[in-house]
N, C-alpha and C positions, 0 to 999 in steps of 0.2 A: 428371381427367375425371369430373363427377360419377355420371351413366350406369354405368359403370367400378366406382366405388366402392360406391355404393348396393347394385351386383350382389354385390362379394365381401364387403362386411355380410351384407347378406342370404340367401349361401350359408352364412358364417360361422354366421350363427346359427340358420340349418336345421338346420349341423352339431350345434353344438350341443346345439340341442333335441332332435335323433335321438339322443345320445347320454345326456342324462339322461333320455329316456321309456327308454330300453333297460338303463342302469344302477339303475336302480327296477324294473324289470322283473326285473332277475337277480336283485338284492336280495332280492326276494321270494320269491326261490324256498327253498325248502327242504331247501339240500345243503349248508350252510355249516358245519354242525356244530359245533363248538371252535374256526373259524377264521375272522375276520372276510375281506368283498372285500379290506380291503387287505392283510393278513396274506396272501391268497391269492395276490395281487401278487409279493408277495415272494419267497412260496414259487415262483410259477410263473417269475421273470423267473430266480432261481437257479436251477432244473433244468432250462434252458436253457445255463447256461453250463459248460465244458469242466471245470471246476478252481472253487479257492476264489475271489473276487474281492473287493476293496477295497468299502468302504463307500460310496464316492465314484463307484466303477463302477456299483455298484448303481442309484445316486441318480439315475444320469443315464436310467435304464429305469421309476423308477416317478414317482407323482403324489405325491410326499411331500419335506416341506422336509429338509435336511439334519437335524437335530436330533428331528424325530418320525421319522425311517426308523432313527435311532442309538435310541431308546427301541423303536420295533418290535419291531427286531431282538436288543437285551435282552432283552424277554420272549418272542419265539419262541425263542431262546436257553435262555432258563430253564423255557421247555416242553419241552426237548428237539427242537424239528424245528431248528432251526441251530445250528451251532458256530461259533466262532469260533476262529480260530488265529493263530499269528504271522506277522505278514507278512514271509518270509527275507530281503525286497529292505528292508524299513524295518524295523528292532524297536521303533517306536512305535506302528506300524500293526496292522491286523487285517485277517481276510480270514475271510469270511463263506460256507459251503457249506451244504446240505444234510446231515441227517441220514439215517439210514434211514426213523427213526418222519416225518420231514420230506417224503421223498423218497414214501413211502407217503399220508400224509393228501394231498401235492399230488396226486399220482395217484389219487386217492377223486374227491375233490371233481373236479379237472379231466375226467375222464369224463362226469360228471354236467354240469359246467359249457358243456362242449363241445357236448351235446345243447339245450342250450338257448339257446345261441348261433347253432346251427344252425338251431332251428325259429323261433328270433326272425326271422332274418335271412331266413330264407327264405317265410316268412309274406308280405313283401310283395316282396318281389327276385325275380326269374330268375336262371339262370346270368349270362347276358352284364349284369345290373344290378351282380348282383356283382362280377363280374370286374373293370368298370367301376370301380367303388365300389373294390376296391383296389387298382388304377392309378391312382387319382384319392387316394387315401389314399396311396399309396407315394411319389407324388411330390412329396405337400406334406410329407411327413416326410423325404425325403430332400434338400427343397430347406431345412428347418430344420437337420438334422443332418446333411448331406453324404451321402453315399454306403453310409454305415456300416448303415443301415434297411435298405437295400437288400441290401444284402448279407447281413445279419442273416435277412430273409424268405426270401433263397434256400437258407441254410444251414438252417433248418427247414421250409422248405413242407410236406413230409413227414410232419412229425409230426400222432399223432392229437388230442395237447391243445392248444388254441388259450389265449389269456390270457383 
């Protein structure tokens, strides 16, 4: 149905474009300090999770190919904010945590990132747009990656640092 399609193009790349005016927008801001957005990525998708986790786990949470999140994760490594350890269940594998100095810069920046998140977003949103905005965002992530989003969002609603 072309009607149909033309519509969810051209949602698609509303999304889109709301997303790299908003991603330029944080970029610019001036809290990043020693750690790039996608280092930030990293940092925030691991202080999220319970324990160490597999490289591969990771991958499937950030915007990075297999092989540039393995170089990342190196030099956040060699910075000190991650370790790396053995993985008990594979001795070929690793499994990637936060540090302290790791678990502290993510918590700097994310305060800071958090407040600008908020006044981007709320700049042109109401509550109920937002609300809207992420039932409308939870269920195209949930209809890509099953149910897992979903459950992800309800186990941190809570928290105060957003990604």
């Amino acid at each position: 149905m072309p009607g149909r399609t033309n519509l969810a193009n051209d949602a698609w790349e509303a999304l889109l474009s709301a997303h790299a005016v908003l991603m330029k927008q944080f970029a610019a801001e001036d809290i990043w300090a020693d750690v790039s957005m996608r280092e930030y990525d990293v940092l925030y998708t691991l202080s999220k999770c319970p324990g160490p986790i597999r490289i591969s786990e990771l991958n499937r949470h950030v915007l990075l190919s297999q092989p540039a999140l393995s170089r990342l994760a190196d030099r956040l490594a060699e910075r000190g904010l991650v370790e790396r350890r053995p993985d008990p269940a594979d001795g070929r594998s690793v499994r990637l945590a936060l540090t302290e100095a790791g678990r502290a810069a993510q918590r700097q920046i994310g305060r800071q990132h958090a407040r600008g998140v908020a006044r981007a977003m709320t700049a042109g949103l109401d509550p109920g747009e937002l609300r809207q905005l992420e039932t409308i965002c939870l269920k195209l992530a949930g209809q890509a990656a099953g149910d897992e989003n979903h459950e992800n969002h309800e186990n941190h609603e809570n928290e105060d640092i957003p990604a």
